[in-house]
N, C-alpha and C positions, 0 to 999 in steps of 0.2 A: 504494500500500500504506500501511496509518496504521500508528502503531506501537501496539505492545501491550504492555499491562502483565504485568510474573509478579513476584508475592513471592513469596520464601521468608522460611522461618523465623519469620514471624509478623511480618514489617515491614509497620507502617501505613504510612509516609508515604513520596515516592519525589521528590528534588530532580533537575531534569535540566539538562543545560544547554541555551541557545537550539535549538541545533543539534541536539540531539538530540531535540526537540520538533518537528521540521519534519517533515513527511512524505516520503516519498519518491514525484516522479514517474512516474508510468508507466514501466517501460522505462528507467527508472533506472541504468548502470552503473556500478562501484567505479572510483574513480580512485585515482591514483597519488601519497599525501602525505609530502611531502620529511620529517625529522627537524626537530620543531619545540619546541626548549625551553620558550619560551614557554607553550606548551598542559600543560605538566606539571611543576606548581608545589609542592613539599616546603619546609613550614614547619616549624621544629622550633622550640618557646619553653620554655626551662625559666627559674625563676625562683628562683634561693635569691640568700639576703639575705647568706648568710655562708657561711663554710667549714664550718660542720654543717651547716648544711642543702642544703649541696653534696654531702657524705657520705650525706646519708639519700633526696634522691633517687636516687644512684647504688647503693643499697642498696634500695631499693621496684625499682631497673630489673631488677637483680640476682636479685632474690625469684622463682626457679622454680620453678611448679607443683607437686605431689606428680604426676609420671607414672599413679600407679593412678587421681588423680582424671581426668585428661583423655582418657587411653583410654577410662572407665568414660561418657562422653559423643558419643568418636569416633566419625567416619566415616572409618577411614583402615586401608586392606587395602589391600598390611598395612599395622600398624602400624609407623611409624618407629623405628627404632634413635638416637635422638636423648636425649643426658641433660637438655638443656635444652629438651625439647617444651613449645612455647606453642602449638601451633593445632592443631583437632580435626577442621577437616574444608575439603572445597578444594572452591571453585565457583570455574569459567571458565579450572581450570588455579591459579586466585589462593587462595594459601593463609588461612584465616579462624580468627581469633585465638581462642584460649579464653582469654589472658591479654593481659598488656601486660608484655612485657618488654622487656631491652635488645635483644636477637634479632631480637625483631618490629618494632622500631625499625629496625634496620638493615634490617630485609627488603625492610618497605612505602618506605622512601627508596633503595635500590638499585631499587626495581622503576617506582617514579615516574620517577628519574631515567634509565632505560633505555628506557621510553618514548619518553622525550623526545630520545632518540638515532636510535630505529629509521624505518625507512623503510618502510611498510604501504598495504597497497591497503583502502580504505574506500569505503563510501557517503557517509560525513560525516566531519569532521577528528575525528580520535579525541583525547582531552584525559583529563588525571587532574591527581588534588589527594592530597597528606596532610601530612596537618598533627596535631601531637604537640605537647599539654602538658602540663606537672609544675610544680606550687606545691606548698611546706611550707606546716604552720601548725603553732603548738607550742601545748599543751594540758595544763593542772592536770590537769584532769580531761575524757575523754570517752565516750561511748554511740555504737556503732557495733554492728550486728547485732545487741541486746539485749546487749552487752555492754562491761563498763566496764572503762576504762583510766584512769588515771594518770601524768602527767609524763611524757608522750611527744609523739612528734611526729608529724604527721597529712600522708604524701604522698599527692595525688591527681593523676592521669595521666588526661587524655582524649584517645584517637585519633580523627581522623575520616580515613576515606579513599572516594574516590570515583574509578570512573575510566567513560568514556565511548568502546568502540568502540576501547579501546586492545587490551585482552584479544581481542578477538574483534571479528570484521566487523560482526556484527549484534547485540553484547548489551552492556549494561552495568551495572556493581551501585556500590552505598553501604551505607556501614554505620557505625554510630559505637560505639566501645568504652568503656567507664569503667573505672579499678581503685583503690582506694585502701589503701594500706597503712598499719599502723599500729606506730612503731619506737618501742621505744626507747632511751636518750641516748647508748648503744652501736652504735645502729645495727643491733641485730637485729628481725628482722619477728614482731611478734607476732601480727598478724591481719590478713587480707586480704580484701576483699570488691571481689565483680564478675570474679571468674573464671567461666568457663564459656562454652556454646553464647552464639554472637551472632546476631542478627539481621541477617539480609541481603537488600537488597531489588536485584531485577535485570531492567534493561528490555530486549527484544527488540523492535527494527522489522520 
């Protein structure tokens, strides 16, 4: 059997690991893989230079959605009774972010790390990755969505998470999220960009 590709959501490009690039022999059966940390690796880097900008990351993690915007994108019947909803719609059971919150931070690193616990029957070793960063940068003046700011400060947050055969026997997806928030010297969110539907790409053998 070869494997076969499915996007969703409009993703171009699809990283796999070795293994999951292998095909599967004739008559193939799923074996039995012990709990292997190793294969399920959670990187977290945040970078402030100082205790403000220790503050205004923890206040970009903080910045929750407006609820009427991420339902008005959702696939989720029903919808969640959650005050702090970050994700609009679930492939593979795995919940897919419309934001980057602190929430979502902790989700995708409890779910990597649980992986890396469980004892699953596979065709190939199942393996996941997420990895989360946040850098300040401080700004006179900036232009972000056609709009301008002053004497604030500029967080930007990228997730990448990946997992392989860990969800499911036979599927696997990737995705990468951006959000950048933009404070000021107080620490309140004056504008956000890069909420919304993400892009998800998911391979079936």
């Amino acid at each position: 059997m070869k494997p076969l590709l499915h996007l969703a959501f409009g993703a171009a490009l699809l990283c796999l690991t070795a293994g999951a690039n292998a095909s599967l022999l004739p008559g193939a059966e799923p074996k039995e893989w012990e709990p292997n940390p190793a294969k399920h690796v959670v990187t977290i880097t945040r970078t402030p230079k100082d205790a403000t900008e220790t503050k205004m990351i923890a206040a970009a993690e903080a910045a929750t959605p407006p609820e009427a915007d991420v339902l008005a994108v959702a696939k989720l019947d029903p919808a969640p009774a959650d005050p702090k909803l970050w994700w609009s719609n679930e492939q593979l059971g795995i919940k897919i972010p419309y934001a980057i919150t602190a929430e979502a931070i902790a989700y995708y690193s409890a779910l990597v790390e649980g992986y890396g616990k469980q004892s699953v029957k596979r065709y190939i070793e199942p393996s996941s990755r997420f990895n989360y960063q946040a850098a300040v940068t401080k700004h006179d003046t900036i232009e972000l969505d056609g709009k301008n700011f002053s004497d604030v400060y500029l967080v930007t947050m990228t997730l990448n998470f990946s997992e392989d055969f860990a969800a499911s026997g036979t599927e696997g997806m990737t995705f990468t999220k951006e959000r950048k928030v933009v404070l000021d010297k107080d620490g309140k969110a004056l504008h956000i960009s890069g909420d919304g539907a993400t892009q998800v790409a998911i391979v079936a053998i």
